[in-house]
C-alpha distance (Angstrom), angle and dihedral (degrees) to the residues before:
residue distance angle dihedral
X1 . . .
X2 3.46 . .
X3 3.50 123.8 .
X4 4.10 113.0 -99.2
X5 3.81 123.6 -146.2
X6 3.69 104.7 -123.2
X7 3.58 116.6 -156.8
X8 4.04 118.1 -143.3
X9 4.05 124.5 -151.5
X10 3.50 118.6 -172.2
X11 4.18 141.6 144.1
X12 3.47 105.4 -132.2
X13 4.62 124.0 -167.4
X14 3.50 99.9 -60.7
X15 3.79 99.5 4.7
X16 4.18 82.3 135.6
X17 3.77 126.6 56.1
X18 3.59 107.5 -115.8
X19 3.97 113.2 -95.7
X20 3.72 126.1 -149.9
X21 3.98 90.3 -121.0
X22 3.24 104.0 48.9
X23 3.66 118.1 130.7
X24 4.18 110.2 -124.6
X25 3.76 99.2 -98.1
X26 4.01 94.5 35.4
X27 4.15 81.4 133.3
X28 4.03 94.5 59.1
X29 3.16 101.0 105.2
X30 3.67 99.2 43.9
X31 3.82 124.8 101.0
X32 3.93 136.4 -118.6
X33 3.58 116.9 -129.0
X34 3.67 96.5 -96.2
X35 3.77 89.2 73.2
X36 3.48 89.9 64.5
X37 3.64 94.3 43.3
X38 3.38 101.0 54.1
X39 3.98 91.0 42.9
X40 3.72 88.8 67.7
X41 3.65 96.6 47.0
X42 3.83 87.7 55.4
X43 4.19 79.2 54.2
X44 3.47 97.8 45.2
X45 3.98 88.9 53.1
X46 3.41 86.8 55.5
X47 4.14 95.2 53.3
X48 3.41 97.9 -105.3
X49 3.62 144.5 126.0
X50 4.15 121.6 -122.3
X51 3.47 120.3 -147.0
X52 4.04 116.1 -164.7
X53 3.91 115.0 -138.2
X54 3.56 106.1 169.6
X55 3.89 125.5 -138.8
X56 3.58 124.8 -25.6
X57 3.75 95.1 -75.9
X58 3.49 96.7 54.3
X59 3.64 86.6 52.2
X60 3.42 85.7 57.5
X61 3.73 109.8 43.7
X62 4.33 81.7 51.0
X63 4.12 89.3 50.6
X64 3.40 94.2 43.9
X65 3.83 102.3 42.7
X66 3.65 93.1 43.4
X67 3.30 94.0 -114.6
X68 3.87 107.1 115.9
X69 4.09 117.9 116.1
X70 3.27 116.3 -114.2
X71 3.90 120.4 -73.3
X72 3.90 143.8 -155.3
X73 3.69 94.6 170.0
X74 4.00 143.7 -15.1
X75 3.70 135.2 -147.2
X76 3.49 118.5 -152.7
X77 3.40 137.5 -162.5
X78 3.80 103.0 159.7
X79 3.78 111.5 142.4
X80 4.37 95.8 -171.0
X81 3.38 115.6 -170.2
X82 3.94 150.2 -98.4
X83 3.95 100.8 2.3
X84 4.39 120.0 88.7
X85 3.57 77.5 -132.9
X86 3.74 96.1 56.3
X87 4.02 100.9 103.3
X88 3.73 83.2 49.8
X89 3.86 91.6 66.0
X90 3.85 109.3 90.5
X91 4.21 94.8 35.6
X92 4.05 89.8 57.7
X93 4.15 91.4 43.9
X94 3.97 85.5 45.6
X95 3.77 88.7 47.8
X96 3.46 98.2 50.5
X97 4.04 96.3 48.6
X98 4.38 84.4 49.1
X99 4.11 91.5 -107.4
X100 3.58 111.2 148.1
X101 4.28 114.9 -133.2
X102 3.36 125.9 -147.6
X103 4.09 120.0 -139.6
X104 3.85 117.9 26.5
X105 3.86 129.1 -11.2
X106 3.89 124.9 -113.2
X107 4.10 87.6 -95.5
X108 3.65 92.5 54.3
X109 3.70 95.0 45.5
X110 3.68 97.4 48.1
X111 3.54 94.0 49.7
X112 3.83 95.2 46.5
X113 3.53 88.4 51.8
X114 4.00 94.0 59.1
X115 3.77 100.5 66.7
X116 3.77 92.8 -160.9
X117 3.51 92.1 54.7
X118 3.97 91.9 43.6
X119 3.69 85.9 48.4
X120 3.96 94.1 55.3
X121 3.89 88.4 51.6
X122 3.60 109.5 53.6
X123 3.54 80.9 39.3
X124 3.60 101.2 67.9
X125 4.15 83.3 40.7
X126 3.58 88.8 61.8
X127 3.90 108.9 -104.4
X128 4.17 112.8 131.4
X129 3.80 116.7 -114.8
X130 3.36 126.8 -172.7
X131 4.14 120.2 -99.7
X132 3.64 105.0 -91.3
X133 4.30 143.4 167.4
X134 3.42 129.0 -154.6
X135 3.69 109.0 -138.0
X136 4.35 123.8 -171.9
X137 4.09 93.4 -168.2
X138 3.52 145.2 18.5
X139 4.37 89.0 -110.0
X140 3.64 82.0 67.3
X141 4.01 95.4 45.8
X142 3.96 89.6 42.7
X143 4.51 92.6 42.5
X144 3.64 101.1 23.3
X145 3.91 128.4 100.6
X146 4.01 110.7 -105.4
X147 3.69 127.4 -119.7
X148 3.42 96.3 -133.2
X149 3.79 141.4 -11.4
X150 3.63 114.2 -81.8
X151 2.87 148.8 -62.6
X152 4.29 83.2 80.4
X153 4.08 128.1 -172.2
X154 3.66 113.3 -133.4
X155 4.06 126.6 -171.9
X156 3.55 139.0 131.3
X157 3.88 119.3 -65.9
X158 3.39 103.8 -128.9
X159 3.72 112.8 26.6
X160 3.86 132.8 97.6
X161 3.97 142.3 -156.6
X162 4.00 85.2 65.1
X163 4.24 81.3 -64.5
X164 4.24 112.8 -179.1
X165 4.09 89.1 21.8
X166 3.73 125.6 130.5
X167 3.73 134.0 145.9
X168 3.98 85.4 -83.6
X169 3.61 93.7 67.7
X170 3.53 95.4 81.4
X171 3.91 98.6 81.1
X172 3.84 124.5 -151.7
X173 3.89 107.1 175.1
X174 4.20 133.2 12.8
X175 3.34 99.3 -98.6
X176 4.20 89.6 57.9
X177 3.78 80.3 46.4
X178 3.56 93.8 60.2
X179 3.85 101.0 39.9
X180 4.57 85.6 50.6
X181 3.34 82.7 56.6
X182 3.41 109.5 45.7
X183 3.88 87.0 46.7
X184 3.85 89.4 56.0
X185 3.89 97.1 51.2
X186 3.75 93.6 40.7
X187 3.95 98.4 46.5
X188 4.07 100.9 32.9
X189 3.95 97.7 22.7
X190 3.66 93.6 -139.7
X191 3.81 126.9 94.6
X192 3.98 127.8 -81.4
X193 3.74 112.8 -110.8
X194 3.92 98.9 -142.6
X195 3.66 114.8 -161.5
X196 4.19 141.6 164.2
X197 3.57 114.8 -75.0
X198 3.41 109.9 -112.7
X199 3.62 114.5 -149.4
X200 3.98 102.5 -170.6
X201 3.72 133.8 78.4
X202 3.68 129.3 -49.5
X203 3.89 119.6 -132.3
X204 3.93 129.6 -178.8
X205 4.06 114.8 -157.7
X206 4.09 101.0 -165.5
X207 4.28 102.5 -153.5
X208 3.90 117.4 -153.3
X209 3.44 124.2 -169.5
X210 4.25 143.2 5.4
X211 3.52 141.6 -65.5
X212 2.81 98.7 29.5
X213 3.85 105.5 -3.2
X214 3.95 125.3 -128.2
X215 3.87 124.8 -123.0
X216 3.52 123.5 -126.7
X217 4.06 117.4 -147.4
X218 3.87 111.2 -50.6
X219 3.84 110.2 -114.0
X220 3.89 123.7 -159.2
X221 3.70 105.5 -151.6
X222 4.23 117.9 -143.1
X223 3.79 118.0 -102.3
X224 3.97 122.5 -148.7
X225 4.04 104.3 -101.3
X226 4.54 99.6 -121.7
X227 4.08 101.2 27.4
X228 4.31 93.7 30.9
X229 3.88 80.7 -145.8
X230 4.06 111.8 146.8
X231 4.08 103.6 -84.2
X232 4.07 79.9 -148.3
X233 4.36 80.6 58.3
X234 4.09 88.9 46.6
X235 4.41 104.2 39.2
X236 3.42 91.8 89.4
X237 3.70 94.8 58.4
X238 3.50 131.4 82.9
X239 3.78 97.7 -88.5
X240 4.53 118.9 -140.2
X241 3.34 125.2 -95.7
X242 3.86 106.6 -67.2
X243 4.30 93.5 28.1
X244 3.99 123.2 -97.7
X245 2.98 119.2 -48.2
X246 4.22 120.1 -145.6
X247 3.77 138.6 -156.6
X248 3.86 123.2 -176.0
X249 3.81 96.2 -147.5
X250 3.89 104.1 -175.6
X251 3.80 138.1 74.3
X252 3.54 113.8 -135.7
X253 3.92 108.3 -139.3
X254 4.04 128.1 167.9
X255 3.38 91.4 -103.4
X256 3.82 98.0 56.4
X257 3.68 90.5 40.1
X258 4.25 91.9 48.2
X259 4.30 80.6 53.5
X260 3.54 99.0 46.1
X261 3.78 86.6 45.4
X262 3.58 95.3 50.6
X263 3.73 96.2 43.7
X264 4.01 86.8 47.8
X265 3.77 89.8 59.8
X266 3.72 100.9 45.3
X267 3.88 87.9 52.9
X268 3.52 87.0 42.8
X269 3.87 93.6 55.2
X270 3.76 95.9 34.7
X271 4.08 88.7 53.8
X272 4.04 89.5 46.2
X273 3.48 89.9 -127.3
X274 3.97 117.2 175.2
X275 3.97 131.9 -150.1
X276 3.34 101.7 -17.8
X277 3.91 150.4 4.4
X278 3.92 144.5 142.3
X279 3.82 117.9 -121.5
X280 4.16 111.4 -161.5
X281 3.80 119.0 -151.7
X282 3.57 127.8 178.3
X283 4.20 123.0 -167.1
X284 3.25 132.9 -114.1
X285 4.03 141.1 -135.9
X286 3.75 84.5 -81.9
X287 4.09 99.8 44.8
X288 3.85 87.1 -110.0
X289 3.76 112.2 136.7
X290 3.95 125.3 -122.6
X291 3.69 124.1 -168.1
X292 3.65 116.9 -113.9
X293 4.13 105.9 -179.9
X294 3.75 142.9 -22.1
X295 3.65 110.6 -134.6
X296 3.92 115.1 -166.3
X297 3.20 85.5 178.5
X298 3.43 112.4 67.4
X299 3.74 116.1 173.7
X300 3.90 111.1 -110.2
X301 3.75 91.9 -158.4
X302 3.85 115.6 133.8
X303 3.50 99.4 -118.6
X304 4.16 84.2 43.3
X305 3.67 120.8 101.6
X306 3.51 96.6 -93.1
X307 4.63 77.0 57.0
X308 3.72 83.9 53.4
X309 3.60 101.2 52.5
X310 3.83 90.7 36.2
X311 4.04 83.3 64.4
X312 3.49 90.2 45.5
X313 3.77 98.7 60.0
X314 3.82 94.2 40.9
X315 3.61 89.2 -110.8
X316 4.09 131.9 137.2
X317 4.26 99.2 -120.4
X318 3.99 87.6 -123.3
X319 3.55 90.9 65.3
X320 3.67 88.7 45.5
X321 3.90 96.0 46.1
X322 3.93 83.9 40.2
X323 4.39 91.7 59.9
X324 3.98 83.9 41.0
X325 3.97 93.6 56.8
X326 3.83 94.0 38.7
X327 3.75 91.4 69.0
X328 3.82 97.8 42.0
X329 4.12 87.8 53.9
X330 3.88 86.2 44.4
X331 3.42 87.7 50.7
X332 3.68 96.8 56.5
X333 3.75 89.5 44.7
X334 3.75 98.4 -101.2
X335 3.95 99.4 105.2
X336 3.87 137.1 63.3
């Protein structure tokens, strides 16, 4: 077939001039430039020709000034910035203009990107979450009825790349309740998604594909050894005296990884996901896996998951990425 002109949307370090209210890891979810350099090697192994767009308001300004190259198809993973809505940005502009996306629709992403809504819908697909509150101040942290006994979790509800937590987001007591909170709502102006602290090991299944998707290798992600937050959650902190220290508390058998699998896809189906996405689950006092987050937008970076289990199967990442894309343009009809 003829080679397509794939269109690229991204927010790269620094793609946003700072802004006095931005929280201190506003950028976490953006990518370096490797990302986008690997991303069109994966293209380019496929015969076709990338075109870099830039974040979603580049996309915009070339959409709405009639300036944007000629398109069959665009993959996106622009995060934006500030709004629930925000991942949701570039798939609605590309929608509009009659661009097919690959990966998940605005609907999908806005809904996987509000945890308390994500929570409510694998819920009623069958997939255990862990008891959780959505609370808008810290009156409602300090009057309100709990989720759960503590210890409790608290981060923002509609943020990603571990965003809003620190090693005080693991509550003990009211009072730290009520100070987590009020943290959350004053520094990301959204609410705090409380939930039970789960004590036992974290996993992330990464799901490729359609109908139904495919998982890639199961990966158990390191824990920090006194809190058993996510050391990936805690590097960008200032770590204690004598670093952070890690444990990797669970044993990966088949039959945990055939649950977690199974569990991944149901979300994954019940969420409408498309192509490809990461579902986190962490255990709890009983070994039984709870879902944490759907992320439809993984990060492709090379030392990202998708890096990780690129190693892991001896393969270069582009070829990985390059098997990834094929089946998204297949499934919009543009692929063998």
């Amino acid at each position: 077939m003829a080679p397509l002109a794939i269109g690229l949307a991204y927010d790269l370090f620094g793609s946003y001039p700072p802004r006095p209210d931005d929280p201190p890891d506003a950028e976490a979810e953006y990518e370096p430039e490797a990302t986008v350099v690997v991303l069109e090697a994966a293209l380019r192994r496929l015969g076709h020709e990338p075109v870099r767009l830039g974040n979603a308001h580049a996309v915009l300004a070339a959409l709405g000034g009639g300036r944007a190259p000629r398109l069959d198809a665009v993959v996106t993973i622009a995060e934006g910035y500030g709004a629930r809505n925000r991942e949701g940005w570039v798939p609605v502009l590309c929608e509009m203009a009659g661009i097919p996306t690959l990966g998940s629709d605005a609907l999908t992403l806005a809904t996987t990107l509000d945890k308390l809504w994500a929570h409510r819908v694998v819920a009623a697909a069958g997939v255990p979450v862990p008891a959780h509150a959505s609370l808008g101040s810290p009156e409602e942290a300090r009057a309100g009825p709990l989720p759960a006994p503590f210890p409790l979790f608290v981060k923002p509800r509609w943020e990603g790349t571990a965003k809003g937590i620190r090693p005080s987001s693991r509550v003990e007591s009211r009072e730290a309740l009520v100070e987590e909170v009020a943290r959350v709502v004053r520094t990301y102006r959204q609410p705090a998604l409380v939930e039970a602290f789960l004590e036992g090991a974290e996993y992330t299944v990464t799901l490729v594909g359609n109908r139904p998707p495919r998982a890639l290798p199961t990966l158990q992600r390191a824990l920090e050894a006194s809190s058993r937050i996510g050391l990936h959650a805690l590097d960008r902190h200032p770590p204690p005296p004598g670093g952070w220290r890690h444990v990797v508390p669970g044993a990966l058998d088949a039959t945990l990884e055939g649950d977690l699998v199974a569990l991944a896809r149901r979300a994954f189906e019940a969420l409408e996901c498309r192509d490809f996405a990461r579902a986190d689950f962490r255990l709890d006092a009983t070994g039984r896996p709870r879902f944490l987050e759907m992320n439809p937008l993984p990060t492709f970076a090379p030392d990202g998951t998708f890096g990780i289990i690129a190693e892991l199967l001896g393969r270069p990442l582009d070829e990985v990425l390059a098997g990834v894309l094929a089946e998204g343009l297949q499934r919009l009809g543009l692929g063998p």
